[in-house]
N, C-alpha and C positions, 0 to 999 in steps of 0.2 A: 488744664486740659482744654483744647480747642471746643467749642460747640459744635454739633454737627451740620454740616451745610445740606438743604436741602435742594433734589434737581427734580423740577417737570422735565420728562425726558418726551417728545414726541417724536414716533416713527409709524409706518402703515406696513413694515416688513417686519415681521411677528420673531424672524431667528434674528434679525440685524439688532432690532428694540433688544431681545433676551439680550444679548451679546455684550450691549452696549450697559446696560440696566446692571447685570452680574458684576461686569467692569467697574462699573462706579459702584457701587456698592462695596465690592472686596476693596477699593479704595478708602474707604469710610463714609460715604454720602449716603442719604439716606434719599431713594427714587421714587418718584411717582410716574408712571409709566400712563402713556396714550398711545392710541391705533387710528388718529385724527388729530385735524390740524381743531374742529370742532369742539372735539371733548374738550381741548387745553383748553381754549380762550372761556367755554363756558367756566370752566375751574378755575381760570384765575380770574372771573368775572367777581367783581364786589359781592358779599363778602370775598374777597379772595383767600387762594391757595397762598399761605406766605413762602416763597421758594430764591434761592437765593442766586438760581440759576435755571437760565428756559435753553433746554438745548431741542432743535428740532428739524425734524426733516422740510426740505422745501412742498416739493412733489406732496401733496398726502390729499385723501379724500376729505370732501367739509370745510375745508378753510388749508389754503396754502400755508407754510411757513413765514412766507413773506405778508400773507394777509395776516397773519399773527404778531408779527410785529410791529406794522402796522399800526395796529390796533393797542398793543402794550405802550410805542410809542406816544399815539395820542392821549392815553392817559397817563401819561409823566410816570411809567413808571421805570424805575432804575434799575431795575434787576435786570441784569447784562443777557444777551441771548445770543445763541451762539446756532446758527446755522449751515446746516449738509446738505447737499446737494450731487447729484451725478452729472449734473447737467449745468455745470457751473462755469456756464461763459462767461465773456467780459461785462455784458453788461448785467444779468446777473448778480455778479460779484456787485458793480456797481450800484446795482437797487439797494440791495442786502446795505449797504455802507452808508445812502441816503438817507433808508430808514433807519438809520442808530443801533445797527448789526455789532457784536463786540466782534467779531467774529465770523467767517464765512468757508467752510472745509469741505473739500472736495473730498468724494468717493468714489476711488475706496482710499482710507487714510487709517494709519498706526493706529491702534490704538492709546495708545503713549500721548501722541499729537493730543485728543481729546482730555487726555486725563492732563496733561500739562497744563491746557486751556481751561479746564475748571478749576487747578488749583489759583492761578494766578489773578481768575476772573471771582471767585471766591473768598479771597486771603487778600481783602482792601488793605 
């Protein structure tokens, strides 16, 4: 039996988060949910959250998603992260992919799309 993979889920839309959180969950993942781009980075600050997937919204109060990665990035860390956005122009898309984005999903999108994207980003 697989072990279970864990996701930092960050969003600042409280039904969008429930929505997406229920999703991966009734998927088998096991969620840590935020309402800030803030709370995540403080949790996966050393000690860190050990998670095996950072899914997050761009837009959020406290720290953007793209300052989240950012910042995962300069500490080498590997855990793949996979960013939403509504507001997902080209250059956008392009920040997201400079900073070492796995991933970069406009809204509003399947949810299927999402769960697809964890399994594969997931299941090295």
């Amino acid at each position: 039996m697989e072990p279970t993979k864990y996701v930092a889920l960050a969003e600042d839309d409280d039904a969008l988060r429930l929505l997406l959180a229920t999703t991966l969950r009734r998927a088998g993942y096991r969620v840590r949910e935020f309402s800030s781009g803030s709370q995540l980075l403080r949790t996966l600050a050393p000690p860190a959250l050990c998670v095996d997937l950072v899914i997050s919204d761009i837009r959020m109060p406290g720290a953007s998603g793209l300052e989240v990665l950012a910042k995962l990035h300069r500490e080498d860390k590997t855990v793949p992260v996979v960013l939403m956005t509504a507001f997902g122009d080209h250059s956008t898309h392009e920040r997201a992919l400079e900073l070492g984005a796995a991933a970069l999903i406009d809204k509003p999108f399947e949810l299927d799309e999402l769960l697809s994207l964890a399994d594969r980003l997931t299941h090295h």
